[in-house]
N, C-alpha and C positions, 0 to 999 in steps of 0.2 A: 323070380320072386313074385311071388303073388299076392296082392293087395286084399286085405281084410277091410270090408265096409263096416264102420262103424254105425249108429242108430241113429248116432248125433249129427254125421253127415248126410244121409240121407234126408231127413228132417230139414236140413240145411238145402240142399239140393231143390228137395220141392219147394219150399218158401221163395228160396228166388226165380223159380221158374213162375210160382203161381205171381211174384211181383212185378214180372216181368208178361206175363199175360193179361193178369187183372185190365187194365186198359183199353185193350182192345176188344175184353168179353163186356166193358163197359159201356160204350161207344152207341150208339143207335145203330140202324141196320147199315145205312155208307156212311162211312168216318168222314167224308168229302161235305156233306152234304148236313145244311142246316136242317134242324129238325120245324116241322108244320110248327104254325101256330093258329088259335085259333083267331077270324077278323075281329080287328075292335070297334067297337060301334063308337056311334060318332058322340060327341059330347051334347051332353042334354042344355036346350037351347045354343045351339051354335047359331043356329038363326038369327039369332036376336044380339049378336056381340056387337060391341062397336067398334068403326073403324079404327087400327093400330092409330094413326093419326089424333083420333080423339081421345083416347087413352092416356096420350103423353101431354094433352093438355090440360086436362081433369085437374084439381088441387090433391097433392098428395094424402093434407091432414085438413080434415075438415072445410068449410065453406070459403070460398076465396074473396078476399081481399077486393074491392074496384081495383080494375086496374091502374086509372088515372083519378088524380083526384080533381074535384071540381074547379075550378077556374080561379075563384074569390080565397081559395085557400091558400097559406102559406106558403113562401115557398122555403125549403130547407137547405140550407147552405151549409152546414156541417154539424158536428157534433164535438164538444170540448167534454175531459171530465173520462172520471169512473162510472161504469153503466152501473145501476143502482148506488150509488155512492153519494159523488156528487156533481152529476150530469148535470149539462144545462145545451140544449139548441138553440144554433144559429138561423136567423131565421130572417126572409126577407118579407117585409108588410107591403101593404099594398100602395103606404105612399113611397116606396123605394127603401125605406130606410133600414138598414140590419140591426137587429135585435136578440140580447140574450135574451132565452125562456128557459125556465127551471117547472118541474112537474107541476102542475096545476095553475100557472099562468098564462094568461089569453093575453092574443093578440089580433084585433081585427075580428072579432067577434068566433073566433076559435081557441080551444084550452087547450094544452100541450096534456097530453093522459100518458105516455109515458115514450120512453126512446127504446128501441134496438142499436146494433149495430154499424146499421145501415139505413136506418128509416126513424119517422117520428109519427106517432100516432097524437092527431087532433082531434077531438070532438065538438059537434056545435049540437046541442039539445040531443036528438036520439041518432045522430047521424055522426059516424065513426068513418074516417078515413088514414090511409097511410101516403107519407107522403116521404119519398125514398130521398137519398141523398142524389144529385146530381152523376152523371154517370159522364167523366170527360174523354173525347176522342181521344185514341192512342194511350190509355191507361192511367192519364194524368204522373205517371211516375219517371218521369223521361228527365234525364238529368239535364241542365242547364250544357249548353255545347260551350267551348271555348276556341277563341279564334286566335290564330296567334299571328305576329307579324308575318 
């Protein structure tokens, strides 16, 4: 019995030989082997970058902060209260004694101008510092131990 080729298979025939080839007529000259590139030149002013080091100590967003604040200023002991709400700082003065401050009351010849989270901003005439909360060894969050007989 002799097989009759239809048009439809042939058609069929070459499509998957040509899909089956396609790839390798695709390929650059060795299939093995990364194609050139051209070099890339080096970044404009590489010279002048600065050290990774100085980088991460840059302020992220805008001008930073003193890192400490001066001597004669507050010092802050915590923070009670809703941050805009109805916050008020704990605060130690300079003859020892702790004091609440609510926004715009002074203490020791410094105004409280407003709280974060973690810190209290005071001003004294054009001079602005932050004064952070206390930071205690080992996290301050250490539960009380229990000793038992």
């Amino acid at each position: 019995m002799a097989m009759k080729l239809r048009p439809e298979g042939i058609l069929l025939a070459v499509a998957g030989a040509l899909a089956i080839a396609m790839p390798a007529l695709l390929l650059p000259g060795e299939a093995g082997r990364a194609p050139r590139s051209a070099p890339v030149p080096a970044p404009i002013g590489a010279g002048t970058m600065p050290a990774l080091a100085r980088v991460y100590e840059r302020p992220l967003f805008g001008a930073a902060e003193p890192a400490e604040a001066p001597a004669d200023a507050p010092r802050l002991v915590g923070i009670v209260g809703r941050l805009n709400v109805d916050a008020v700082a704990l605060v130690k003065a300079s003859d020892g004694a702790t004091r609440t401050l609510g926004i715009g009351e002074s203490v020791d010849g410094w105004s409280l101008a407003s709280l974060a989270i973690d810190a209290a901003f005071f001003t004294r005439g054009s001079e602005r510092v932050r004064v952070p909360l206390p930071i205690e060894p080992g996290g301050g969050d250490a539960a009380p131990s229990e000793t038992g007989p």
